[in-house]
C-alpha positions as CSV (number, residue, x, y, z in Angstrom):
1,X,74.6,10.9,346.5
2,X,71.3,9.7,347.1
3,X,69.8,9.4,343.8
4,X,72.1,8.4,340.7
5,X,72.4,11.4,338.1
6,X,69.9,8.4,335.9
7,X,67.3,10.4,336.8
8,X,68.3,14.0,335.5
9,X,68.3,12.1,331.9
10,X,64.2,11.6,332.5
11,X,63.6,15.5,332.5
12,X,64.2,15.2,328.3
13,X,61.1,13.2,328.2
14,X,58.8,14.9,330.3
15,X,60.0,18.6,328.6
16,X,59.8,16.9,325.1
17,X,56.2,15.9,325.9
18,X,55.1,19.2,327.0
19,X,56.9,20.5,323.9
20,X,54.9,18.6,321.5
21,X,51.5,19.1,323.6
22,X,52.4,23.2,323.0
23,X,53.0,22.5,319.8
24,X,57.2,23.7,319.2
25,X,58.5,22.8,316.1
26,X,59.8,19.6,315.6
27,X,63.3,21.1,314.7
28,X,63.6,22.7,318.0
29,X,62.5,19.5,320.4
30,X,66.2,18.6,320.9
31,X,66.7,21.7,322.7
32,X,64.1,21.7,324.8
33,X,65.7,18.0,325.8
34,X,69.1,19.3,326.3
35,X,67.8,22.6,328.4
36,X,65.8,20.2,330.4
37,X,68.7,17.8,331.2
38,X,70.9,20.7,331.6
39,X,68.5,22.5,334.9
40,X,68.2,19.4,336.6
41,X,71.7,18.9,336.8
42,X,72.3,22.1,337.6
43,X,69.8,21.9,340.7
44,X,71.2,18.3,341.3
45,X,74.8,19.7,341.6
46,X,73.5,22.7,343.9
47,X,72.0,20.1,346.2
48,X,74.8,17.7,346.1
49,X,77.2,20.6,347.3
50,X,74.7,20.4,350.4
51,X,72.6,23.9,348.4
52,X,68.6,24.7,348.8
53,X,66.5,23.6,346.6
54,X,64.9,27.4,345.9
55,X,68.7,28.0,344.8
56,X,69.4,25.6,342.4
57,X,65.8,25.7,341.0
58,X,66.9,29.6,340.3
59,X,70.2,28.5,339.2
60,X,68.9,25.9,336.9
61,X,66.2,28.2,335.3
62,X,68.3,31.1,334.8
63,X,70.5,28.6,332.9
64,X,67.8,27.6,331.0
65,X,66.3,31.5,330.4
66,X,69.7,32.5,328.7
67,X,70.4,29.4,326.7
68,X,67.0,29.4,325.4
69,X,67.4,33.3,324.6
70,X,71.0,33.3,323.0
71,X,69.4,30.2,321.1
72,X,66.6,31.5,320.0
73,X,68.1,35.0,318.5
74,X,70.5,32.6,317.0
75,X,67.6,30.8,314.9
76,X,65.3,33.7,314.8
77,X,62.1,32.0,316.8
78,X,60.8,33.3,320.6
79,X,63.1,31.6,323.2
80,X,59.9,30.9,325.3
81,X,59.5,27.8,323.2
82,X,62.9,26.5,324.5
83,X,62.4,27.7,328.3
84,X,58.9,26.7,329.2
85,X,59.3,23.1,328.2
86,X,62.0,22.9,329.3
87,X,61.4,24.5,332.8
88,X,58.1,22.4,333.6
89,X,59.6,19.4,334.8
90,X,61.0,21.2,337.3
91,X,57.3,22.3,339.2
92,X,57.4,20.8,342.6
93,X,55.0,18.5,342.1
94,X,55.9,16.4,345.4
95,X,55.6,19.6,347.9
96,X,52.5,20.7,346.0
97,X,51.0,17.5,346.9
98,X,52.1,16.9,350.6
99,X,50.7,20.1,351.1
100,X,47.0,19.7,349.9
101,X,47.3,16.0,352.0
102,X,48.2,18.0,354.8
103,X,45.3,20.1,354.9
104,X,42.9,17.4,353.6
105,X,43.9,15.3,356.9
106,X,43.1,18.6,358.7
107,X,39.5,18.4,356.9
108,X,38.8,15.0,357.8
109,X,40.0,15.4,361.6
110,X,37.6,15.3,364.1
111,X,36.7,18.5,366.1
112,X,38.5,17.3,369.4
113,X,41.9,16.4,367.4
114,X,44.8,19.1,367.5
115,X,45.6,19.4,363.6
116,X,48.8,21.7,364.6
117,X,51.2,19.4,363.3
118,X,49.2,19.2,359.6
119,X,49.1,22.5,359.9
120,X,52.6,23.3,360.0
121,X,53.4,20.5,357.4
122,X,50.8,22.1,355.0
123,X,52.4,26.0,355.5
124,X,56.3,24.5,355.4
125,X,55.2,22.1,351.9
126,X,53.4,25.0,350.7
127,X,55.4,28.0,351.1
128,X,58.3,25.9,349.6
129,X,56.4,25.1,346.3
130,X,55.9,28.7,345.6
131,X,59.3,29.7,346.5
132,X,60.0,27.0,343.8
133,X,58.0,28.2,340.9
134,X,58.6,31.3,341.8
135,X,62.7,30.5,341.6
136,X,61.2,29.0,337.7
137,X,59.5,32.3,337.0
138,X,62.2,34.7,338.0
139,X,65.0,32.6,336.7
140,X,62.8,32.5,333.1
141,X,62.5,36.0,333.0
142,X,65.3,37.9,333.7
143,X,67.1,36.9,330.7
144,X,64.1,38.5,328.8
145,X,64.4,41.7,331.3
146,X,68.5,42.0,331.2
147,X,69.7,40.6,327.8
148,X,69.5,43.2,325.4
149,X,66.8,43.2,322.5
150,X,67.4,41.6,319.2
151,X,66.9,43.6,316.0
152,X,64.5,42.6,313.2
């Protein structure tokens, strides 16, 4: 393993900060700490059994969709306060950024330099960050989509 499972236990402060900046209520912050913890190892186990990253980011936020759903019908509050904090850490951050340095060294390159190489770094980084989020989005949502409804 290249990375001890340490750093899985960070994603409960990051998702209990974004928690308290949207305001959740302060009985429900342990959950978005346990959900958070929960996805990253999820995608940490995908990628230790040699998985892609897309995969266990789906994995890890479809775990987090349905928890936060059966969770929330449990205590009668929306399970989007569970999910989205607890999802957030999980944006791809690092791709985002080698992406927008990758075309920002194409912008500063002169006009004789070939910029095929920051090219193709930007489109690979890029393409891979959307696939991510788009992994957080899905994996969010279909719990709301193929759980059925709660009554009121």
């Amino acid at each position: 393993m290249s990375t001890p499972w340490i750093i899985e236990l960070m994603a409960a402060p990051a998702a209990l900060g974004f928690a308290l900046l949207f305001n959740v209520p302060p009985r429900a912050l342990w959950m978005c700490g346990i959900l958070a913890i929960s996805g990253h190892a999820v995608r940490k186990l995908v990628l230790t059994m040699d998985g892609d990253m897309v995969f266990g980011t789906l994995l890890a936020a479809l775990l987090i969709g349905i928890v936060a759903e059966l969770w929330a019908d449990r205590h009668n509050q929306p399970g989007v306060i569970y999910a989205i904090s607890a999802a957030i850490p999980m944006i791809p951050g690092k791709s985002m950024y080698q992406s927008v340095q990758a075309l920002l060294g194409i912008a500063t390159m002169g006009t004789e330099a070939d910029g095929t190489a920051l090219l193709i770094t930007a489109g690979v980084h890029g393409v891979k960050a959307i696939m991510i989020v788009l992994a957080l989005a899905f994996g969010i949502a279909a719990p709301l989509l193929l759980l059925p409804k709660r009554s009121k």
